[in-house]
Residue, then its C-alpha position, 0 to 999 in steps of 0.5 A: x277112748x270115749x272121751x267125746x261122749x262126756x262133750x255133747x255136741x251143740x249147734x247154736x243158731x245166730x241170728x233172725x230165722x225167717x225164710x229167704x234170710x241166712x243165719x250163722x251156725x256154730x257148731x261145737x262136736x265133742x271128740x278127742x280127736x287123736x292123731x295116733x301120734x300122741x304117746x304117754x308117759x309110759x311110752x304107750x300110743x294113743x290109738x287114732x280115733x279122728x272125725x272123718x265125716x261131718x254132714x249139715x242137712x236143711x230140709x233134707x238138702x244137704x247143705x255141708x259136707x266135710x271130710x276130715x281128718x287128723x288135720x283137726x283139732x279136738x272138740x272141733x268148732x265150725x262156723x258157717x252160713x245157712x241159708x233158709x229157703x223162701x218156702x217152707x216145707x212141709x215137714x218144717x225146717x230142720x237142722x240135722x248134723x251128724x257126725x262119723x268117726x273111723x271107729x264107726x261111732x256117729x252123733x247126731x243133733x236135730x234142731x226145729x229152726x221153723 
């Protein structure tokens, strides 16, 4: 099932991007999210197919690290702090969230803050 990739995965940043302040992220990643417990009214079950990794770098600093599971929820919604170093670097300040599931399918979204 491949049903995540009809839900793009978006990040909004809330909030005034300056260096040395901190700003809300809010992050939506469009997966299913099955358990492998569910079954159909055939009787059939849905095979497992869960997020198993999330990673948030800033600036190429890993900034998050969340290793999930069938605990979450489909099309699973994260809100958390960033951050924002005093100086900027030299290749700017990036955003950049990646996504690994335990079929081995990735997403990954990119956003310039700076």
């Amino acid at each position: 099932m491949d049903n995540h990739l009809a839900i793009p995965m978006r990040l909004t940043i809330k909030g005034e991007v300056r260096l040395g302040g901190m700003v809300q992220a809010v992050l939506a990643i469009g997966h299913a999210m099955e358990s492998g417990f569910r079954t159909l009214e055939s009787g059939q079950r849905v095979p497992k197919n869960v997020i198993e990794r999330i990673t948030v770098q800033l600036a190429d600093e890993l900034v998050l690290l969340a290793e999930t599971g069938i605990g979450i929820s489909a099309h699973p919604y994260m809100v958390f702090p960033l951050f924002l170093p005093k100086d900027l670097p030299s290749k700017g300040l990036r955003v950049i969230v990646t996504w690994v599931d335990d079929k081995g399918q990735r997403g990954e979204l990119a956003r310039t803050l700076l």
